[in-house]
C-alpha positions as CSV (number, residue, x, y, z in Angstrom):
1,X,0.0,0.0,0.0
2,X,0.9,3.8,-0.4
3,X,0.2,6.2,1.8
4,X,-3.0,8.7,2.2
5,X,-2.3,12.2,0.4
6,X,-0.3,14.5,2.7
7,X,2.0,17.7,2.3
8,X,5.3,17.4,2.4
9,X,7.0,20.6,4.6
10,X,11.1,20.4,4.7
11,X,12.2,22.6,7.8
12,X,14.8,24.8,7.3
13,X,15.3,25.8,11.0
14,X,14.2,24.6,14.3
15,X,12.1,27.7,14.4
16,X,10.9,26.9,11.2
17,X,9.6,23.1,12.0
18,X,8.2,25.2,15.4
19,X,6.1,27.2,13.5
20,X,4.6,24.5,10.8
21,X,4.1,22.1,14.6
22,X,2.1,24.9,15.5
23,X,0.2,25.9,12.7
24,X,-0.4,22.5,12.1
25,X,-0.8,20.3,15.6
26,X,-2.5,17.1,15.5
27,X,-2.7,16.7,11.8
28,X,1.1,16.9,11.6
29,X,3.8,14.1,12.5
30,X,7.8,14.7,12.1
31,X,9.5,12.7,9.9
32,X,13.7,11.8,11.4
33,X,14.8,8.9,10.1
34,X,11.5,7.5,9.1
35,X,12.0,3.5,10.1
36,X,8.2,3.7,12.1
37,X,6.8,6.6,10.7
38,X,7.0,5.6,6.9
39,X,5.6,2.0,7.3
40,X,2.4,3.0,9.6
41,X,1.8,5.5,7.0
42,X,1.8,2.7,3.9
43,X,0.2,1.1,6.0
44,X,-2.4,3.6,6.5
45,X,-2.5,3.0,10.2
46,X,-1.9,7.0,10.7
47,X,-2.9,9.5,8.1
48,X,-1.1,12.5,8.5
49,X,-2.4,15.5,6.9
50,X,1.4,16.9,7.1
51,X,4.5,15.5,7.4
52,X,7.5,18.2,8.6
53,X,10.7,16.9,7.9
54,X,13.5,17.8,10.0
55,X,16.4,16.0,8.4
56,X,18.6,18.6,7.8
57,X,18.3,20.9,10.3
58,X,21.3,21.9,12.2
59,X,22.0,21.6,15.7
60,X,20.6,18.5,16.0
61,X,22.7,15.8,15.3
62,X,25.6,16.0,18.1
63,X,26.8,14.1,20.9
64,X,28.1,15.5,24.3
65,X,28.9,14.9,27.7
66,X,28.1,17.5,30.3
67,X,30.3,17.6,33.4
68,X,30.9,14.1,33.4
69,X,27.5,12.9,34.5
70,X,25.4,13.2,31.7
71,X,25.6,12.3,27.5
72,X,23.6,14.4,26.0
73,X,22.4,13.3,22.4
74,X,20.6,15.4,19.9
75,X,17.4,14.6,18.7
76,X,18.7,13.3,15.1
77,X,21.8,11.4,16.0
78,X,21.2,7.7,14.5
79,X,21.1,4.6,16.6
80,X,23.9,3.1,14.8
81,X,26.1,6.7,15.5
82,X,25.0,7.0,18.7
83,X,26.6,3.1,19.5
84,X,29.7,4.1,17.4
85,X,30.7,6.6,20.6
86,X,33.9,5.8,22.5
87,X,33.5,5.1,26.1
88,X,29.7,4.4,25.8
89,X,28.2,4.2,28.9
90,X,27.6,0.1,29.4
91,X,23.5,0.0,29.3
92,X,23.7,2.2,25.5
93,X,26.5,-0.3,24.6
94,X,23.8,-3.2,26.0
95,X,20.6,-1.7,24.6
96,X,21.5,0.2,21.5
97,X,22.7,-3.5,19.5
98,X,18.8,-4.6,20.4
99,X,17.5,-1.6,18.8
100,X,16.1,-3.1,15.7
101,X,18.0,-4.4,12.5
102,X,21.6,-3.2,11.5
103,X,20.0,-1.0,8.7
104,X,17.5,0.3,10.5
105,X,19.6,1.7,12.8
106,X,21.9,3.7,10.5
107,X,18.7,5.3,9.6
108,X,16.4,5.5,12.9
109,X,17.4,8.1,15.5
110,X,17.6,8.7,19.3
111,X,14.7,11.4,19.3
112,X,12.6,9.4,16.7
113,X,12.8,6.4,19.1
114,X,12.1,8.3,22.4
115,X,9.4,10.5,21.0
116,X,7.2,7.2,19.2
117,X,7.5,5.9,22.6
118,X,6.9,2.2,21.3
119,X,6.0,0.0,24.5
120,X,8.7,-2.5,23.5
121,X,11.1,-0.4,22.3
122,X,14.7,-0.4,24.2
123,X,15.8,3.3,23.9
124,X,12.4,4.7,26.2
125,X,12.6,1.8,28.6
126,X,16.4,2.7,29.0
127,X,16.1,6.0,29.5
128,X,13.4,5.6,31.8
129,X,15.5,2.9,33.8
130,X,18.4,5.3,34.5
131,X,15.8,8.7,35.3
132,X,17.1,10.3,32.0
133,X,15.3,12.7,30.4
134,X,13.9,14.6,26.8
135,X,14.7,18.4,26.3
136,X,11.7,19.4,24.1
137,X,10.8,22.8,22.4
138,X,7.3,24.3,21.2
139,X,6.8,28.1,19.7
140,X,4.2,28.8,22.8
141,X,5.6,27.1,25.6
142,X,9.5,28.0,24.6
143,X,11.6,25.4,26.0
144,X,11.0,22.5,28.8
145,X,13.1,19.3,29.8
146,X,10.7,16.1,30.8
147,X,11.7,13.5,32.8
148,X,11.3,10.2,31.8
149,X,9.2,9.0,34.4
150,X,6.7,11.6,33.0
151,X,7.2,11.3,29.6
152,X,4.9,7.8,28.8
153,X,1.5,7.9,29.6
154,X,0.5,4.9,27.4
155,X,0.5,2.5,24.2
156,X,2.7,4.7,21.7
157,X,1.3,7.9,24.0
158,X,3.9,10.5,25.5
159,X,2.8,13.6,27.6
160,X,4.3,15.9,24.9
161,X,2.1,18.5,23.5
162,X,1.1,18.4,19.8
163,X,3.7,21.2,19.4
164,X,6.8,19.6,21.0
165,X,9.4,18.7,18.9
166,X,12.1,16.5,20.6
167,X,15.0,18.2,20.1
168,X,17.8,16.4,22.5
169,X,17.6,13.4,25.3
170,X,19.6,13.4,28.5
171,X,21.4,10.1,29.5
172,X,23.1,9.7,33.1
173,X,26.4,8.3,32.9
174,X,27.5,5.7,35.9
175,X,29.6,7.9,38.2
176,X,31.7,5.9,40.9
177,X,29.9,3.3,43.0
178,X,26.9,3.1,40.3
179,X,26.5,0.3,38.0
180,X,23.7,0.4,34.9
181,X,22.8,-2.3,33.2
182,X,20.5,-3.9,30.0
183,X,18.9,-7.3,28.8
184,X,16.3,-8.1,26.6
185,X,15.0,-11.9,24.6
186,X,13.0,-12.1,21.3
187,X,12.9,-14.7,19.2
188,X,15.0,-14.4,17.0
189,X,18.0,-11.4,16.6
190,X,16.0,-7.8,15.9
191,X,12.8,-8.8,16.4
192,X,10.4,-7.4,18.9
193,X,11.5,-8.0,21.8
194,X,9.3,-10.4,24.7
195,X,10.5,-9.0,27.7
196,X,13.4,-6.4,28.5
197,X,14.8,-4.7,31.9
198,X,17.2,-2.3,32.2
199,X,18.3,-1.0,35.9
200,X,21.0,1.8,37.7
201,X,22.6,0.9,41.2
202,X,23.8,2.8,43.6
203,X,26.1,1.1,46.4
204,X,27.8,3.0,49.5
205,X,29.9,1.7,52.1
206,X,29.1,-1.7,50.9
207,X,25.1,-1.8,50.3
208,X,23.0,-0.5,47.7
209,X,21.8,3.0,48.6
210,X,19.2,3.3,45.7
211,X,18.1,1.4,42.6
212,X,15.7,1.9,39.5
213,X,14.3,-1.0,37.8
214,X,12.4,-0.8,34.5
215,X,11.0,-3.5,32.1
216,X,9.6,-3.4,28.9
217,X,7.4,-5.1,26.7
218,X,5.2,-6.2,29.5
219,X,2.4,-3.8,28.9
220,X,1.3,-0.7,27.4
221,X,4.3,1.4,27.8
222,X,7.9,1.2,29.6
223,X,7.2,0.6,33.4
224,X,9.8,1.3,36.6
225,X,8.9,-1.2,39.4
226,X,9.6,0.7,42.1
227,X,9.0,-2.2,44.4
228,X,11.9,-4.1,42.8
229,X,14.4,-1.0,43.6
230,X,12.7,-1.3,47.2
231,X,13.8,-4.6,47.3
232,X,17.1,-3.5,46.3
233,X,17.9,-1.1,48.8
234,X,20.0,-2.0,52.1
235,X,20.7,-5.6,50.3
236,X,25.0,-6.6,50.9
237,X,26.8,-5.4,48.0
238,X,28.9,-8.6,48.2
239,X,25.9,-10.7,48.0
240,X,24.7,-11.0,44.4
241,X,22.6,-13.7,44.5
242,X,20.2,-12.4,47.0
243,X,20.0,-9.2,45.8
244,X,18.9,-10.6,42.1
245,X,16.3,-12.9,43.9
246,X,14.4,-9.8,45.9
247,X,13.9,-7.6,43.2
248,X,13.5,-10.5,40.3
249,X,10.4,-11.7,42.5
250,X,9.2,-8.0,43.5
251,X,8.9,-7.6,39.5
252,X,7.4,-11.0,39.2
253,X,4.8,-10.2,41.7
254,X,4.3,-6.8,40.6
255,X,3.9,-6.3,36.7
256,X,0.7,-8.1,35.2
257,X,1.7,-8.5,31.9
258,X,-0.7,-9.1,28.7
259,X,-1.5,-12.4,26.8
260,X,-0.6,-12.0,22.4
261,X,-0.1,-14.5,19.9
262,X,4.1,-14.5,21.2
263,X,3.5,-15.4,24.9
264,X,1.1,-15.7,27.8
265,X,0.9,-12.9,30.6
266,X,2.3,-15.3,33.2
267,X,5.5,-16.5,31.0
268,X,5.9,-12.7,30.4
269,X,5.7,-11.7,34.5
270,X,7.9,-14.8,35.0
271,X,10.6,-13.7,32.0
272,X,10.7,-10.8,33.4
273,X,11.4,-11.3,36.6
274,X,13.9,-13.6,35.3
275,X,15.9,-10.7,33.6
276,X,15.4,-8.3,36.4
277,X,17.5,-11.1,38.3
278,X,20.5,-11.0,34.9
279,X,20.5,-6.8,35.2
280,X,20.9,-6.4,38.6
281,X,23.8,-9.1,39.2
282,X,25.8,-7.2,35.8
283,X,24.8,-3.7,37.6
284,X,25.9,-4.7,40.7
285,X,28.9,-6.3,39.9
286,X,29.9,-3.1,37.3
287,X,29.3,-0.8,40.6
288,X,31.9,-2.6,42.6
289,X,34.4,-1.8,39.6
């Protein structure tokens, strides 16, 4: 199939792709590097009445780190570039091979993936897990950053305003005595994904202090089990095995999970749990480095 008439608008500046978002609102979507947009449009599942594409707009496409303790990436650096950076922190170097085929990630961007906010997808549930965050931009409101735990409100559904454009995410980098870590299965290499979980640790004077534990897949968005960091907190640094065990049965016990043609509710609370148990031995184990 082809997709419904629309116009086609090329941005020339950030202020320019503003000003069609806001002219145009809900009728609009932003085309980046295209790898969901262009198929749910062939596939007629959206109809956009305008399509702003921001492609080649400047400013947009660079990677930095900010005092040490944060990577910040612009809203159009590709998956592929962003997992080409030296001294990646570990959970990108986990998550960012997961992130759909090896084509589709020389194409598909950071923003793109964070702004679709697919329920499966690795890059939101990452971000979440670690408290990052999206620095978005809109001609009325001017300029707001949104933390991911307020940024997914559900299936494909962010709290961004029609008007928002995405415009750079903010990634916490492990700072001494923090470990982050990713996991996800599928059935077969690049496909979507059955479970993931992603988790940050924090350990002082030999206990963890503070923890965040997210999965993925497991319903209709990205989801931090707060009881599973809980769980965490106060366990021995030195003992692994215990640690893994409290917060991979908090999330077993916690999450619901859905029934689809893939995999029953229960063997989706059960995998999950599972790899709550994997992230939190590898974070644990990278805090102590």
């Amino acid at each position: 199939m082809k997709p419904a008439r629309f116009e086609f608008i090329r941005a020339e500046t950030i202020e320019h792709a503003l000003e069609m978002l806001s002219e145009h609102g809900e009728e609009a979507r932003v085309l980046a590097g295209g790898q969901s947009l262009v198929p749910l449009m062939n596939l007629r599942q959206i109809r956009p009445r305008v399509v702003i594409d921001i492609t080649r707009l400047d400013g947009l496409g660079e990677v930095e780190v900010d005092d040490g303790a944060y990577l910040r990436v612009g809203a159009l650096v590709t998956q592929y570039g962003l997992e080409q950076q030296p001294g990646l922190d570990p959970v990108l170097a986990e998550c960012l091979p997961y992130t759909g085929h090896y084509v589709t990630r020389h194409r598909g961007t950071v923003g793109g993936s964070i702004a679709y906010g697919e329920p499966r997808g690795e890059l939101p549930l990452t971000l979440l897990a670690l408290g990052g965050s999206a620095r978005v931009r809109s001609r009325a409101a001017g300029e707001r950053e949104v933390p991911a735990d307020e940024l997914y409100v559900g299936p494909f559904q962010t709290s961004l305003a029609p008007d928002e454009l995405v415009v750079e995410t903010c990634w916490p980098v492990a700072g001494d005595g923090e470990g982050h870590a990713f996991t996800e299965l599928a059935q077969r290499r690049g496909d979507f994904t059955l479970a993931s979980a992603a988790c940050r640790v924090q350990v002082d004077d030999g206990a963890v202090v503070s923890a965040r534990v997210a999965v993925g897949a497991v319903a209709d968005r990205p989801l931090l089990v707060p009881d599973a960091g809980r769980a965490l907190e106060g366990c021995p640094h030195g003992d692994l095995n215990e640690a893994a065990d409290r917060a991979s049965q908090a999330t077993s016990e916690t999450i619901s999970g859905y029934d689809d043609i893939h995999a029953t509710a229960a063997y989706r609370r059960a995998l999950a749990g599972v790899l709550v148990g994997q992230v939190v031995r590898r974070a644990l184990e990278r805090a102590h480095a």
